[in-house]
KETORLO-910324 format. One record per residue (C-alpha): residue number from 0; residue in one letter; x, y, z. Coordinates in nm, 3 decimals, padded with zeros to 5 digits. Last residue first. Layout:
% KETORLO-910324
+-----+------+---------+---------+---------+
| seq | type |       u |       v |       w |
+-----+------+---------+---------+---------+
| NUM |    a |       X |       Y |       Z |
...
+-----+------+---------+---------+---------+
% end
This chain:
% KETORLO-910324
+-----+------+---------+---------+---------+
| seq | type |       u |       v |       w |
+-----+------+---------+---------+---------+
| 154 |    x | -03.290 | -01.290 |  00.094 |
| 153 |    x | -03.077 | -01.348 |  00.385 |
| 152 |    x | -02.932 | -01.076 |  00.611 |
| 151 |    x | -02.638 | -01.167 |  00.852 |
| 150 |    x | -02.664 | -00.849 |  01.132 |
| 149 |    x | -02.330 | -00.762 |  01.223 |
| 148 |    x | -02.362 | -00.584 |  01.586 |
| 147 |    x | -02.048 | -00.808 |  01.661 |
| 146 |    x | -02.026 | -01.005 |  01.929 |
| 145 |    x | -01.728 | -00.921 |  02.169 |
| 144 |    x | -01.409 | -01.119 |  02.208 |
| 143 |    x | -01.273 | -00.788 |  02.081 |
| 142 |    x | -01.087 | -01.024 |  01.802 |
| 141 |    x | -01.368 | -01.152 |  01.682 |
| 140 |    x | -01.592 | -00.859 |  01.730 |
| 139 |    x | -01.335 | -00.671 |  01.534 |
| 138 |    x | -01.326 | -00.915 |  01.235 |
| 137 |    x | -01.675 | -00.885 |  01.228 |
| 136 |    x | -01.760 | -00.492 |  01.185 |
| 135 |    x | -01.474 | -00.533 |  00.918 |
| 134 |    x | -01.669 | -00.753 |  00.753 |
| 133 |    x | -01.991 | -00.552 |  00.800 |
| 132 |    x | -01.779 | -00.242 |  00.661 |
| 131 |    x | -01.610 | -00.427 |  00.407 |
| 130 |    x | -01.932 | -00.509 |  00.278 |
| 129 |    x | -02.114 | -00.133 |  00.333 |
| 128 |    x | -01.833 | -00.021 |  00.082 |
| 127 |    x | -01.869 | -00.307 | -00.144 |
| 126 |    x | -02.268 | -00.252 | -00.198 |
| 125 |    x | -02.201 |  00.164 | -00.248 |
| 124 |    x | -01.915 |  00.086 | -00.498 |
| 123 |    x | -02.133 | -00.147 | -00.677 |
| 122 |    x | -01.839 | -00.141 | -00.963 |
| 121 |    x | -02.167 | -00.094 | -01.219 |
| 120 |    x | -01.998 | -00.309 | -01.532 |
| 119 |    x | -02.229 | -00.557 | -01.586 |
| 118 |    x | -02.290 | -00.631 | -01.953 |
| 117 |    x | -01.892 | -00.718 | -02.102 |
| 116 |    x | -01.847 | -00.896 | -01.740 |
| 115 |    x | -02.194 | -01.109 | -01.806 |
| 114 |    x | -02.043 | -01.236 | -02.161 |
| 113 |    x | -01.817 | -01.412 | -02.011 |
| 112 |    x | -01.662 | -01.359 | -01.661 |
| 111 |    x | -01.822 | -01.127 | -01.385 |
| 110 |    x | -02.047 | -01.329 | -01.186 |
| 109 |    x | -01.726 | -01.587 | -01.152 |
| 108 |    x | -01.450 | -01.473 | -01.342 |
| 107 |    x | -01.348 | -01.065 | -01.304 |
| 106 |    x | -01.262 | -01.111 | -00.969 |
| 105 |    x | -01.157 | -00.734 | -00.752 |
| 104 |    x | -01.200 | -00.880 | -00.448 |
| 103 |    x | -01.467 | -00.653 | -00.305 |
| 102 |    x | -01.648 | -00.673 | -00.624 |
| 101 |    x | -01.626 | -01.076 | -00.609 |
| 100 |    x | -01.776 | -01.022 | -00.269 |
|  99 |    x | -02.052 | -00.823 | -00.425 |
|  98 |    x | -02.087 | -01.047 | -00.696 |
|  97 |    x | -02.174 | -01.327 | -00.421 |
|  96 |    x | -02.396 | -01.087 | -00.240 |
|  95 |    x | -02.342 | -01.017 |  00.137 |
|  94 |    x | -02.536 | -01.227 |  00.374 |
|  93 |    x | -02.286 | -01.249 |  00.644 |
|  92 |    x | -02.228 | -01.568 |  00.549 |
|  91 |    x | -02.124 | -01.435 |  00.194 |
|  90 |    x | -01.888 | -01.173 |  00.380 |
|  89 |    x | -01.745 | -01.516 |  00.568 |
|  88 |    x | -01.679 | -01.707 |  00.233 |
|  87 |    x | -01.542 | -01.412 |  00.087 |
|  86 |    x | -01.296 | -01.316 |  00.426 |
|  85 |    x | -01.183 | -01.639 |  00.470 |
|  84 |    x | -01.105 | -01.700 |  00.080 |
|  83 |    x | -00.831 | -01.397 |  00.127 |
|  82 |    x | -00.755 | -01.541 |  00.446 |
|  81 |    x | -00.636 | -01.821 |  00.315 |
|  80 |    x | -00.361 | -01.648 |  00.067 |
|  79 |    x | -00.156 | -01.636 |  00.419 |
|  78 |    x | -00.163 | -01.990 |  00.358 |
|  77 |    x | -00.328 | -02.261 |  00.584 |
|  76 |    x | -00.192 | -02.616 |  00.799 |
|  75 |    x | -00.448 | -02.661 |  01.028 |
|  74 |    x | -00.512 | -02.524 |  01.409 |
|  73 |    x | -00.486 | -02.734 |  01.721 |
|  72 |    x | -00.071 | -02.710 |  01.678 |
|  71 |    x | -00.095 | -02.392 |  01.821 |
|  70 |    x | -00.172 | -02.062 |  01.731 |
|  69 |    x |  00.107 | -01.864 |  01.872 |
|  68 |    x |  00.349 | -02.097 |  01.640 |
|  67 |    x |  00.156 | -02.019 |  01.349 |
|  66 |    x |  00.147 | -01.705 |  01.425 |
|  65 |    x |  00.546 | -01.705 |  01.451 |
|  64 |    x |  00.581 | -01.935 |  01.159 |
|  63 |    x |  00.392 | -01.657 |  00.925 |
|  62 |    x |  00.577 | -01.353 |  01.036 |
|  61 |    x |  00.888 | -01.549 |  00.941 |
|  60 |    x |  00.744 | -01.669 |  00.583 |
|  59 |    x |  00.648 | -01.278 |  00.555 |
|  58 |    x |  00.970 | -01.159 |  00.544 |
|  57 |    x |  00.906 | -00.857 |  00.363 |
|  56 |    x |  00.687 | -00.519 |  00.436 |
|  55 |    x |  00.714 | -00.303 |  00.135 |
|  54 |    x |  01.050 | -00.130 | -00.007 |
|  53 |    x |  01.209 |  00.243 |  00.040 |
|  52 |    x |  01.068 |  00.327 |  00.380 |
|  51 |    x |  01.324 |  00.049 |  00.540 |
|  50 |    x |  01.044 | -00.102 |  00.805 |
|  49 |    x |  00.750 | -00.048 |  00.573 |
|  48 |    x |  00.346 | -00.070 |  00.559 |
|  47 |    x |  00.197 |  00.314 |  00.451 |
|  46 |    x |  00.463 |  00.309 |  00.160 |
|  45 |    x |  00.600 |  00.639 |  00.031 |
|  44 |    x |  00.872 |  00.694 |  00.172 |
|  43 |    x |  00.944 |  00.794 |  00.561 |
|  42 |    x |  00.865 |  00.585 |  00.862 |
|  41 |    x |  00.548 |  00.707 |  01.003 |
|  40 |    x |  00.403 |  00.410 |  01.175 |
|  39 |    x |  00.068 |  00.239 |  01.113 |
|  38 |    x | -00.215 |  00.458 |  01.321 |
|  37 |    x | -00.361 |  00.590 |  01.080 |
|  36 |    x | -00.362 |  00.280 |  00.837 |
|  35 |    x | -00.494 |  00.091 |  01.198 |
|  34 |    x | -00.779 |  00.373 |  01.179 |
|  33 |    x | -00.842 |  00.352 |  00.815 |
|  32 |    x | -00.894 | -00.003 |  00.849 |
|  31 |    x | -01.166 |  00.024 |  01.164 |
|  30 |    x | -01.344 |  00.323 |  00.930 |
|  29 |    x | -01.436 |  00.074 |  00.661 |
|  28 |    x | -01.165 |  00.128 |  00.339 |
|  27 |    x | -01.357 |  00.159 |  00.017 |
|  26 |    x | -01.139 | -00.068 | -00.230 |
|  25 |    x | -01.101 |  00.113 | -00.550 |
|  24 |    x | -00.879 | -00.141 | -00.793 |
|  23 |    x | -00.745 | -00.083 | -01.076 |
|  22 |    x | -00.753 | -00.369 | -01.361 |
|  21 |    x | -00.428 | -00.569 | -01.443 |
|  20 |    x | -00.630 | -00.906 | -01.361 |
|  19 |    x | -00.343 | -01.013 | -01.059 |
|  18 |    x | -00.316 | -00.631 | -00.928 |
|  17 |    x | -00.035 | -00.405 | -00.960 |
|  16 |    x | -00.005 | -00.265 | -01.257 |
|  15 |    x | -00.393 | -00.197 | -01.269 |
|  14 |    x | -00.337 |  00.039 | -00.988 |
|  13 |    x | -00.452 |  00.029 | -00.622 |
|  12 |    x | -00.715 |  00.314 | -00.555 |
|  11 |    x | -00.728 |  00.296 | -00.211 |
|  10 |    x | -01.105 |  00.499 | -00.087 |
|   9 |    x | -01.120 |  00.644 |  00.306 |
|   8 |    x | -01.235 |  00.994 |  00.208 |
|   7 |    x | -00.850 |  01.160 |  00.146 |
|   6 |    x | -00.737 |  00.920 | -00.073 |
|   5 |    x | -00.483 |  00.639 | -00.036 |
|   4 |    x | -00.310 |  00.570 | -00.329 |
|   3 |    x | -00.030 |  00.866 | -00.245 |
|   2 |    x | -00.007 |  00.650 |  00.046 |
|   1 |    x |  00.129 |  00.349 | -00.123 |
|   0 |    x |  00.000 |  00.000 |  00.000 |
+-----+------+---------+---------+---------+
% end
């Protein structure tokens, strides 16, 4: 994350050039992201996420064995990629809408491939902004140890 892609109102625009599908990217941040973005810090360059200010965060196979290791040996083998699919399958609990999610994660198979993608090209920026709110909404009662306030709507 670069903070000249961070705008003022809580929306990253990450560039085509840097995404899988080499299509941008506007991800609505829910308030509880923009806080820990806030509160990430300073060191100088342009990424929000750094320890050198001139490259991203690295290293992530350490970072991984030490929550792994905090964890316990009660949990199953996963992949930081995991919690990519952890937060579709659990925005789709939550009653969000499958194109919604695939919105949120910037797919373009799914609801979006074929024919379909050359029709539906609204980027529900409204729908994904109030889905990474409830997510975010439930990540935080997780970790508060507190239930959430997340109410899962079915059709």
């Amino acid at each position: 994350m670069r903070r000249d892609e961070l705008a003022a109102d809580g929306i990253w625009t990450i560039p085509g050039t840097r995404t899988k599908n080499h299509r941008q990217h506007v991800v609505p941040l829910p308030p509880l992201a923009q806080e820990i973005i806030a509160n990430a810090p300073r060191v100088e360059g342009s990424y929000v996420f750094t320890t050198t200010g001139t490259s991203p965060i690295s290293g992530w196979s350490k970072c991984k064995r030490a929550l792994d290791e905090q964890m316990g040996a009660s949990v199953p083998p996963w992949r930081l990629h995991d919690l990519r699919r952890t937060c579709a399958s659990g925005m789709q609990r939550l009653g969000v809408r499958i194109e919604v999610v695939e919105r949120a994660l910037n797919h373009i198979s799914g609801s979006y491939g074929g024919v379909a993608g050359i029709y539906q090209r609204d980027p529900m920026h409204e729908e994904t902004s109030a889905a990474m709110l409830r997510w975010s909404q439930h990540v935080q009662g997780l970790v508060s140890g507190k239930p959430s306030k997340v109410v899962a709507l079915r059709p």
